[in-house]
C-alpha positions as CSV (number, residue, x, y, z in Angstrom):
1,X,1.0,9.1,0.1
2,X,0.3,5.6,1.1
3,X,3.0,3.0,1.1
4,X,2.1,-0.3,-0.8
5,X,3.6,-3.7,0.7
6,X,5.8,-4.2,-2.0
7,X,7.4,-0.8,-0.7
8,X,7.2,-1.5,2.3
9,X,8.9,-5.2,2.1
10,X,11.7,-3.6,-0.1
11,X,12.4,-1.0,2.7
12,X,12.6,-3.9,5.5
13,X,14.7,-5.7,3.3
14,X,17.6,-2.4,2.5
15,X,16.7,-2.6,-1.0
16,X,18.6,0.5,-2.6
17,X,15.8,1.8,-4.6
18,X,13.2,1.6,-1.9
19,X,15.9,3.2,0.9
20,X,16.3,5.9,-1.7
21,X,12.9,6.9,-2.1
22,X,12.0,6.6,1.5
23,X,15.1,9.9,2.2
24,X,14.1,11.5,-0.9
25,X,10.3,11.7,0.7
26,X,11.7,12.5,4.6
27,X,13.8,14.8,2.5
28,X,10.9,16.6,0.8
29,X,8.7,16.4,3.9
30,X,6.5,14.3,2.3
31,X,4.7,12.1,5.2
32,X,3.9,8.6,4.2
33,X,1.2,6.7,5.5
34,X,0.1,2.8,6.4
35,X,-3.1,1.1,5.2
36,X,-4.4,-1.7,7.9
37,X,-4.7,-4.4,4.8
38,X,-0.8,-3.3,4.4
39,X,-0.1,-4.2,7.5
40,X,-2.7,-7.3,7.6
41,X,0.0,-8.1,4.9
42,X,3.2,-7.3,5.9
43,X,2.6,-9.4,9.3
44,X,1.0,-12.4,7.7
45,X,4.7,-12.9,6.1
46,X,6.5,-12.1,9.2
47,X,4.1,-14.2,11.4
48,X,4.5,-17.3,8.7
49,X,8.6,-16.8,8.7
50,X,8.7,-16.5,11.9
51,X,11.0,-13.9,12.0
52,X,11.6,-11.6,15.0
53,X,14.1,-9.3,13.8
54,X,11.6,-8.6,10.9
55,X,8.8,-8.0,13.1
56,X,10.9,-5.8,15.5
57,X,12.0,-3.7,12.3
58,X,8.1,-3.4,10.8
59,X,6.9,-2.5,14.5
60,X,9.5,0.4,14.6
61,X,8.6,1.6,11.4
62,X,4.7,1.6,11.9
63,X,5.1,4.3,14.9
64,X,6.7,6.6,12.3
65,X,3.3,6.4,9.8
66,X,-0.1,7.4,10.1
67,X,-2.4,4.7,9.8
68,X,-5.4,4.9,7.5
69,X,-8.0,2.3,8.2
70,X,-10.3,0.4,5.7
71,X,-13.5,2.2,6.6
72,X,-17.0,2.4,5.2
73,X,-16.0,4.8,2.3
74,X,-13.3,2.8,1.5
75,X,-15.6,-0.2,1.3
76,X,-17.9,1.0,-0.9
77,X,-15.5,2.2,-3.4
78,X,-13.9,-1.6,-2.9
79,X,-17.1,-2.2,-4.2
80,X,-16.9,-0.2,-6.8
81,X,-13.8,-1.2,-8.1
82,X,-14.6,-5.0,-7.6
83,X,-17.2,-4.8,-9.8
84,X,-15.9,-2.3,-12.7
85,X,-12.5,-4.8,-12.8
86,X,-15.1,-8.0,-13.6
87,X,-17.0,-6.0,-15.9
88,X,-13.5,-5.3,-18.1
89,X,-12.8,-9.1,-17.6
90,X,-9.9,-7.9,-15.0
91,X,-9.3,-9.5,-11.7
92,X,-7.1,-8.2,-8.7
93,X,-6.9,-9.5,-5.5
94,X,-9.1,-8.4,-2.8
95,X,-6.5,-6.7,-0.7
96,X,-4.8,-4.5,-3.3
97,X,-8.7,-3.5,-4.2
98,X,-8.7,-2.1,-0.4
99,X,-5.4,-0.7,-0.6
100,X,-6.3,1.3,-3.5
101,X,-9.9,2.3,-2.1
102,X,-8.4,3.5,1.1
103,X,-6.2,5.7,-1.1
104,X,-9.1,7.0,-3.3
105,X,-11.2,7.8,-0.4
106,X,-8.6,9.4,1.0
107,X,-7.1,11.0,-1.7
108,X,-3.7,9.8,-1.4
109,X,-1.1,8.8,-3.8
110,X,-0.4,4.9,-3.8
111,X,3.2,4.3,-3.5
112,X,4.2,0.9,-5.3
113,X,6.3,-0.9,-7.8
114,X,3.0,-3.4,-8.4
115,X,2.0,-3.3,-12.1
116,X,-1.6,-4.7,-10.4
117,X,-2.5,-1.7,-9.6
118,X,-2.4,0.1,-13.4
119,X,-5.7,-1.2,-14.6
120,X,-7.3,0.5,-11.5
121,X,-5.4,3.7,-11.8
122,X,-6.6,4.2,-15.6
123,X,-10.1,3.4,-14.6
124,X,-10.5,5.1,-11.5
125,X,-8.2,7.8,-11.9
126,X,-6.1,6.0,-8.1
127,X,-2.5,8.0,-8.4
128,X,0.5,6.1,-8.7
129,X,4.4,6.9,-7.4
130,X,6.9,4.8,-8.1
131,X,10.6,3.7,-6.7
C-alpha cells in the first residue's frame, strides 16, 4: 500500500482518523510504503513553512517506509493516464498522475482520502483505501 500526501499530512498533523488507520495497518502487518513525488510533496510544504519540528517528524517517519521511486514503468503509465484523462475531458495534476502510476506499476493499493484520484481508479482499475 502506498500512502498518499493527504495521509500522510493527516498522520503529521494527529488527525484521529488517519492515526487510526495507520495502528489498524501496523496492527494487521500491513507495510505501507512512500512514493518520491509524495515526498517531493510533503517537503515542499515543510520547506515553504519553514517548520522544523515538521520536518524532524516526516524524516522519522520516512525510515519506517519503503520508498518506491518514479521509474521508467511508472512513466510510461503516467503517460498513459495523462492522456486517457484529456481524452474524457478530465484533468489531474501531474503529481497525483505519478503517484497513481507508481502504484499501478507496482501493484499497490493507493491510500488516500483524495476524491482526484476516483476518475483514475474507474479507468485504470488503480485501487483505492480509504481513512
Amino acid at each position: 500500500m502506498i500512502a498518499d500526501t493527504n495521509y500522510i499530512i493527516d498522520v503529521l498533523k494527529g488527525e484521529e482518523e488517519a492515526l487510526e488507520k495507520s495502528k489498524a495497518l501496523a496492527g494487521k502487518g500491513r507495510s505501507q510504503n512512500l512514493c518520491t513525488p509524495v515526498i517531493y510533496e510533503v517537503m515542499t510544504g515543510i520547506e515553504y513553512t519553514g517548520s522544523k519540528k515538521e520536518r524532524i517528524k516526516f524524516e522519522s517517519m520516512t525510515d519506517r517506509f519503503r520508498i518506491l521511486p518514479y521509474d521508467g514503468k511508472a512513466a510510461r503509465i503516467s503517460g498513459e493516464i495523462h492522456a486517457e484523462l484529456l481524452r474524457e475531458g478530465e484533468d489531474r495534476g501531474t503529481v497525483d498522475i505519478q503517484i497513481a502510476s507508481i502504484a499501478l506499476a507496482n501493484g499497490e493499493k493507493l491510500l488516500t482520502n483524495d476524491s482526484d484520484y476516483e476518475i483514475i481508479s474507474e479507468i485504470f482499475d488503480l485501487k483505492l483505501e480509504g481513512y
